[in-house]
C-alpha positions as CSV (number, residue, x, y, z in Angstrom):
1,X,-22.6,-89.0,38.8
2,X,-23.5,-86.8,36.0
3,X,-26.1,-87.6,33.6
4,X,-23.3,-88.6,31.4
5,X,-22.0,-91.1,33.4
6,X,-18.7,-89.7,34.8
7,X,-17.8,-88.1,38.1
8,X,-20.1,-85.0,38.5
9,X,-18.5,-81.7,38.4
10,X,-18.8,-78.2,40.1
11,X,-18.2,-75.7,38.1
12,X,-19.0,-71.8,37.0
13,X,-19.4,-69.5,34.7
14,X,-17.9,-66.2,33.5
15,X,-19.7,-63.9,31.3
16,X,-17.8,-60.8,29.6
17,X,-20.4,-59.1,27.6
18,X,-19.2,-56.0,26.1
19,X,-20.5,-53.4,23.8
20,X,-18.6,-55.9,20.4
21,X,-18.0,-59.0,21.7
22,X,-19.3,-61.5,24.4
23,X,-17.5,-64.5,25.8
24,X,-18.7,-67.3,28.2
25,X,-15.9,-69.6,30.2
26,X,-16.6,-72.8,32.1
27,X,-14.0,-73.0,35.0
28,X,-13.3,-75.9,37.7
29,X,-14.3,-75.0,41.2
30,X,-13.0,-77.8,42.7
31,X,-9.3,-77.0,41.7
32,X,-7.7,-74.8,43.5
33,X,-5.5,-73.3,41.1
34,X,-8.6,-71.2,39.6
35,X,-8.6,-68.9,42.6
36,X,-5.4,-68.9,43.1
37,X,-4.8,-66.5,40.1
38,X,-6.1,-65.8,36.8
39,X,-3.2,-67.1,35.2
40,X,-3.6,-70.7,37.1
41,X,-7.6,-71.0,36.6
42,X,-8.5,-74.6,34.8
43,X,-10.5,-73.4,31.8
44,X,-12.9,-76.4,31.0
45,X,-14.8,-74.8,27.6
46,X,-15.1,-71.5,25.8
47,X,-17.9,-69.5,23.5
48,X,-16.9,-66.5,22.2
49,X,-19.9,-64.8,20.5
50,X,-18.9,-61.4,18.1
51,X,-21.8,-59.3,19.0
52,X,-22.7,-57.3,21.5
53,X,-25.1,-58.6,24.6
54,X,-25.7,-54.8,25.7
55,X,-29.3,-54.6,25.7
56,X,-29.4,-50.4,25.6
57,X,-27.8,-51.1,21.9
58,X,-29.2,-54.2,20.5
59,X,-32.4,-54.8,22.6
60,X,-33.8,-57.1,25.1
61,X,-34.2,-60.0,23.0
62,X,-31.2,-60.2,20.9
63,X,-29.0,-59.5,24.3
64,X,-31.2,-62.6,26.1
65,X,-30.1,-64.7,23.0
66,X,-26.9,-64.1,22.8
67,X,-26.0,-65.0,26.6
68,X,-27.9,-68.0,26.4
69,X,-26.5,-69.4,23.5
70,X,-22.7,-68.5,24.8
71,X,-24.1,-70.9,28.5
72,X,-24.9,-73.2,26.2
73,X,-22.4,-73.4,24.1
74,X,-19.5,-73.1,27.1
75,X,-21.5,-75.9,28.5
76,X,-21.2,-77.9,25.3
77,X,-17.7,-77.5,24.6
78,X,-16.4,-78.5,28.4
79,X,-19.0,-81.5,28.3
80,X,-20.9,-80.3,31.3
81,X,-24.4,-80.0,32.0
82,X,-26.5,-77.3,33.7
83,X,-27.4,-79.4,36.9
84,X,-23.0,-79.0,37.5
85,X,-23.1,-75.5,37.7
86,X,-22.7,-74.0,41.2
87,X,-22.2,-70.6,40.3
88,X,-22.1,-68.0,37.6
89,X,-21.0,-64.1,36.9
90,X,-22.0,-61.9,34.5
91,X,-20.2,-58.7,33.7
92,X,-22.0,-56.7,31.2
93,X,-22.2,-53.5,29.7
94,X,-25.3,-51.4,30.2
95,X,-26.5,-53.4,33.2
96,X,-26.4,-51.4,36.7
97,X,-29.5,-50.8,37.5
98,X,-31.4,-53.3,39.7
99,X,-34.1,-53.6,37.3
100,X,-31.4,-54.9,34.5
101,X,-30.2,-56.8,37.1
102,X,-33.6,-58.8,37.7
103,X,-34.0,-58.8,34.0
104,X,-30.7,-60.7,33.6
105,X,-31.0,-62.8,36.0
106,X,-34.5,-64.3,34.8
107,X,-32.6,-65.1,31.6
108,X,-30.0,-67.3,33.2
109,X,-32.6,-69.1,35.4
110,X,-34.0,-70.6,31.7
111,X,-31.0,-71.9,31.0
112,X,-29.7,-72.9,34.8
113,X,-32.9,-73.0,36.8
114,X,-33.1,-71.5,39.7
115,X,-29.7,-70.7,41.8
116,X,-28.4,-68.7,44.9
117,X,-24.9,-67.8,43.6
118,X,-25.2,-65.7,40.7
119,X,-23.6,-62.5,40.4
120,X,-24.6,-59.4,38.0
121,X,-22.6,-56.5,37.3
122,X,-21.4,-54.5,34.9
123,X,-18.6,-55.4,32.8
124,X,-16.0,-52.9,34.6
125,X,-16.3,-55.2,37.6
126,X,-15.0,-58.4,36.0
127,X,-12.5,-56.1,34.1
128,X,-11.1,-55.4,37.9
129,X,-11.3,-58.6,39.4
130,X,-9.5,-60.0,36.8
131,X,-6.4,-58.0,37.7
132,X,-6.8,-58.5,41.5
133,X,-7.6,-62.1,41.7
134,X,-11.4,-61.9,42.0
135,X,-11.4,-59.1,44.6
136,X,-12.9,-55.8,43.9
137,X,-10.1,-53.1,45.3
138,X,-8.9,-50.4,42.9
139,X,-10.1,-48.5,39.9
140,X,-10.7,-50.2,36.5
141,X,-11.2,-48.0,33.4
142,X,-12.7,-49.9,30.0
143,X,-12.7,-48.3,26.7
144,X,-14.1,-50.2,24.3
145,X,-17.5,-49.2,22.3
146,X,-18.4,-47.5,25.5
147,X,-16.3,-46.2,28.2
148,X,-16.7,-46.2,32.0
149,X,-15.0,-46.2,35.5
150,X,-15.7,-47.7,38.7
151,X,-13.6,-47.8,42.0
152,X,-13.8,-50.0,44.9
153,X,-12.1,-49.5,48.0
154,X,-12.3,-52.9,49.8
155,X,-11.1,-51.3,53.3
156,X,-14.3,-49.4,53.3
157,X,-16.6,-51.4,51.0
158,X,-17.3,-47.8,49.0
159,X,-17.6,-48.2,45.5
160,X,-18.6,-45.5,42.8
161,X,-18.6,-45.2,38.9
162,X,-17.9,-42.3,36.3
163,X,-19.1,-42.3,32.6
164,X,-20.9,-45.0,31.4
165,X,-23.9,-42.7,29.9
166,X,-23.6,-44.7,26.4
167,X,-22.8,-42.4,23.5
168,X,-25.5,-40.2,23.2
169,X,-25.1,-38.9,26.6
170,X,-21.2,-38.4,26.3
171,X,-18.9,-41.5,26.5
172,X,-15.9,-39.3,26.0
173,X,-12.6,-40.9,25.8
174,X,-14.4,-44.2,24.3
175,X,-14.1,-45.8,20.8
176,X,-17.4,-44.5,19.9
177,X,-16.6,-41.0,20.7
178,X,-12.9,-41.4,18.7
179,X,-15.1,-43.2,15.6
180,X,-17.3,-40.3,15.9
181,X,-14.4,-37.6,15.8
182,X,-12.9,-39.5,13.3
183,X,-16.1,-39.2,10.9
184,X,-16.1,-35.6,11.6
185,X,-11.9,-35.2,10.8
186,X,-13.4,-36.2,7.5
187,X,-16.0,-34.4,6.6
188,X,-14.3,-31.6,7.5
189,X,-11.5,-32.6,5.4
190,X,-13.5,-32.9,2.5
191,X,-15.2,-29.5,2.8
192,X,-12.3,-27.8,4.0
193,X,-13.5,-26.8,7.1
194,X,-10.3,-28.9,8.5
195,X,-6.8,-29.9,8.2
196,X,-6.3,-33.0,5.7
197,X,-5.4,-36.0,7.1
198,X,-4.8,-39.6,6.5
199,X,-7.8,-40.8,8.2
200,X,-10.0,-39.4,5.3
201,X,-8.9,-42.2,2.8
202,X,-8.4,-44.8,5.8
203,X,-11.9,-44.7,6.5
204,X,-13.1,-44.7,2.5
205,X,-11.0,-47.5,2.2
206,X,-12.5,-49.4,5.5
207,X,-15.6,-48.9,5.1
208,X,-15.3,-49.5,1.2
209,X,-16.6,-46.5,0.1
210,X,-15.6,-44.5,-3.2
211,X,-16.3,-41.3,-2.0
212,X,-17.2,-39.2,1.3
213,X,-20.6,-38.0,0.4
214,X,-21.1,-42.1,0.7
215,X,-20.7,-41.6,4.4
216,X,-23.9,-40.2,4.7
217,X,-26.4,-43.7,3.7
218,X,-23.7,-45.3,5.8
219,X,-23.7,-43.4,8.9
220,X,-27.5,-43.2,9.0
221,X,-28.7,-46.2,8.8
222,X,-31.2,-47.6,11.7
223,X,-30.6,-50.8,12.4
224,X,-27.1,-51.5,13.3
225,X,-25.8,-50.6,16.7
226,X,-23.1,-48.1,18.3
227,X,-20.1,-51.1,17.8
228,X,-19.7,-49.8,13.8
229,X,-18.9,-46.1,15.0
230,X,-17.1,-47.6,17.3
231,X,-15.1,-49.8,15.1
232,X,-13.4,-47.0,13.2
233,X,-11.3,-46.5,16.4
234,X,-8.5,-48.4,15.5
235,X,-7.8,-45.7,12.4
236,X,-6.8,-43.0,14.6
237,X,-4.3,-45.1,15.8
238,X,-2.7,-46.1,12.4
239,X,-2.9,-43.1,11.4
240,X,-1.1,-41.0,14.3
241,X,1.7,-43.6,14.2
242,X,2.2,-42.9,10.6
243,X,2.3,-39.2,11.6
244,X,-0.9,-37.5,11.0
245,X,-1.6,-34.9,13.6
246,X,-5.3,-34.7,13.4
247,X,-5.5,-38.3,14.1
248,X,-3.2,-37.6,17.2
249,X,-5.3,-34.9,18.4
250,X,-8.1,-37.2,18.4
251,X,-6.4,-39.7,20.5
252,X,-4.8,-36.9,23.3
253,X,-8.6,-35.9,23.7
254,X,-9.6,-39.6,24.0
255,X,-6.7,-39.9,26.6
256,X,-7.6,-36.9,28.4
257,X,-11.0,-37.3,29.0
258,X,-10.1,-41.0,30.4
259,X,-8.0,-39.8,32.7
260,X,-10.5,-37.3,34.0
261,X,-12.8,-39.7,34.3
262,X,-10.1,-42.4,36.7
263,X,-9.2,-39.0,38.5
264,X,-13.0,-38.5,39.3
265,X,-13.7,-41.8,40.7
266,X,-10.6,-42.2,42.6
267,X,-11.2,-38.1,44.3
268,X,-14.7,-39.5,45.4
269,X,-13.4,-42.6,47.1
270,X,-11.0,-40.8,48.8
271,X,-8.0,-42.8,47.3
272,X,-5.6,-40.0,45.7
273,X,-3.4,-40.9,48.6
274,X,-3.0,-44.5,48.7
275,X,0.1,-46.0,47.8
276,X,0.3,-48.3,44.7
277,X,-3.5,-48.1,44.3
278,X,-4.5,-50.8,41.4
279,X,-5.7,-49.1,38.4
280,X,-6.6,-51.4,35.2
281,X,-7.5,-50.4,31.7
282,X,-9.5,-52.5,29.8
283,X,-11.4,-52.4,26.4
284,X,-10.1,-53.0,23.1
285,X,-9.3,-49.1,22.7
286,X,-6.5,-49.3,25.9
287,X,-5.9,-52.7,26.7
288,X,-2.6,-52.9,24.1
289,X,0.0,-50.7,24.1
290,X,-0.6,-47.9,21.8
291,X,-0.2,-44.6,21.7
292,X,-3.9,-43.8,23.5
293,X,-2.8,-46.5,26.2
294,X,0.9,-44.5,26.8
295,X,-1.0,-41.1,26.9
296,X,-3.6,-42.2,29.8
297,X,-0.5,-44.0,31.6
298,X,1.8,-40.6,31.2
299,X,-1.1,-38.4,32.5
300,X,-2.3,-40.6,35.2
301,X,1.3,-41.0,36.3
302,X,1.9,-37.4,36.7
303,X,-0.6,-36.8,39.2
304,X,-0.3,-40.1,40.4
305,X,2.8,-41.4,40.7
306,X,2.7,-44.7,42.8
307,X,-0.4,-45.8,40.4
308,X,0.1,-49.2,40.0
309,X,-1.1,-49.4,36.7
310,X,-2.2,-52.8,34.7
311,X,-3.1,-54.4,31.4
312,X,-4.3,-58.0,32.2
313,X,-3.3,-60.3,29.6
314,X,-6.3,-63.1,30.5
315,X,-9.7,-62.2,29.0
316,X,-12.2,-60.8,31.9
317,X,-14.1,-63.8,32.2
318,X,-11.4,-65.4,34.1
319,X,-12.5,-62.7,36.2
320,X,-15.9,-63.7,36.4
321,X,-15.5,-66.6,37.0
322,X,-12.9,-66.3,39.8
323,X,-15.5,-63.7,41.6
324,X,-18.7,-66.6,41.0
325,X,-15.8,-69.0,42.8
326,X,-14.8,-67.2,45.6
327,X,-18.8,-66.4,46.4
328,X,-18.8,-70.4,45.9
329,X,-16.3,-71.0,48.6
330,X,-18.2,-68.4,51.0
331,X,-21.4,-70.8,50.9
332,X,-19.5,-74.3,51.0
């Protein structure tokens, strides 16, 4: 029994934590529709936190916070209690190395105690599984704040990554780098340095600003994180459907550079030549169908054509939390 008085449960958890946004799902191991497909898994309770858990961009501390309150929380709203949890993965932005990973890891055993089953990754990896049923085969591509790439080719267990160097080391193709452009459209705009375009009064009228010299207090400030930049994204891609062919040009670059960065990983797997070869975007920049997303899918297409391409419509954490099941299953 649990210390509420009903039937005990098994259960895990799936963490998304991404460069704007982090989310934390309880999900029933014991019914056999959650690893069946993402679509099927029983949700039991949901936190969904809007702030990044990346600790490159908002520290240790805050990032600890954060994905202790969303266990917490997730726990709270299914009604479940820490000593039900058999199992939890986290998929986060900015953690790959295996000191991030020992670093995370200490943080959930606060809130969980000490455990065998708990996977760390990076969010890419959740992003994939999500797609493929909570096996890691095929290439997923995320660009959200940041941008990365990572392959897997379950016949051989290879795996490698592309990008991922956070903004100041060149997250090309990501919304920070398209914010960034965007910031530079217009203040080249304004001095005439550049074309006009419609994204000079989009971003006055977003950010609430009366005039462009304004941007400068804004974009200097020290203590926000890379997610504002980032946020400005979305203008480039009102303002290419409305015609404006600076805003365009941003968004072909941002498409381009994604694409080169798939092409990389899947070249040093070895994959160019598999058939149908799962490729998923993710991230808020690709995962709808806009004119960034039909640029990468065109160009990917044309070198490869049997790509089978995806957009999951399920968050990530279903991902998660169908990878923290099926290393359940493994040890039951």
């Amino acid at each position: 029994m649990s210390s509420c008085g009903r039937a005990r449960r098994s259960v895990v958890l799936g963490v998304d934590g991404g460069g704007t946004t982090t989310r934390t799902i309880v999900v029933d191991a014991s019914d056999p529709r959650s690893v069946t497909s993402a679509a099927t898994a029983t949700v039991l309770g949901e936190e969904i936190f809007t702030g990044a858990s990346n600790p490159n961009s908002v520290g240790e501390e805050k990032a600890r916070g954060i994905i202790q309150t969303g266990i917490q929380k997730a726990l709270a709203s299914a009604g479940c209690t820490p000593d039900e949890v058999v199992g939890i993965c986290l998929g986060m932005s900015g953690v790959d190395r295996p000191e991030d990973k020992v670093l995370v890891r200490g943080w959930v055993s606060e809130c969980l105690g000490a455990m065998d089953n708990v996977i760390i990754n990076n969010d890419a990896s959740v992003a994939l599984a999500n797609a493929t049923g909570g096996i890691l085969n095929g290439v997923v591509v995320i660009s959200g704040t940041g941008t990365i790439a990572y392959g897997w080719d379950s016949a051989t267990g290879k795996s490698c990554r592309a990008a991922g160097w956070g903004p100041l080391l060149g997250d090309e193709g990501s919304g920070h780098d398209v914010g960034s452009l965007i910031l530079r459209a217009v203040t080249s705009a304004e001095d005439g340095r550049g074309p006009s375009t419609l994204l000079h009064q989009a971003v006055l009228t977003r950010l609430e600003l009366r005039q462009a010299t304004d941007l400068i207090p804004w974009a200097y400030k020290s203590d926000d994180s890379w997610a504002r930049i980032a946020d400005l994204a979305i203008l480039a891609v009102e303002c290419a459907e409305k015609g404006d062919a600076v805003a365009r040009s941003i968004l072909e670059h941002a498409a381009k550079k994604l694409q080169n960065t798939v092409l990389t990983v899947i070249n040093k797997l070895g994959l160019e030549h598999t058939a149908a070869i799962p490729i998923v975007f993710a991230g808020s920049l690709i995962a709808k169908d806009t004119l960034v997303t039909k640029l990468l899918k065109e160009g990917l297409l044309a070198e490869l054509p049997n790509a089978n391409i995806q957009i999951p419509k399920n968050s990530a954490t279903i991902g998660a939390a169908m990878m923290a099941i099926r290393q359940y299953e493994k040890k039951v």
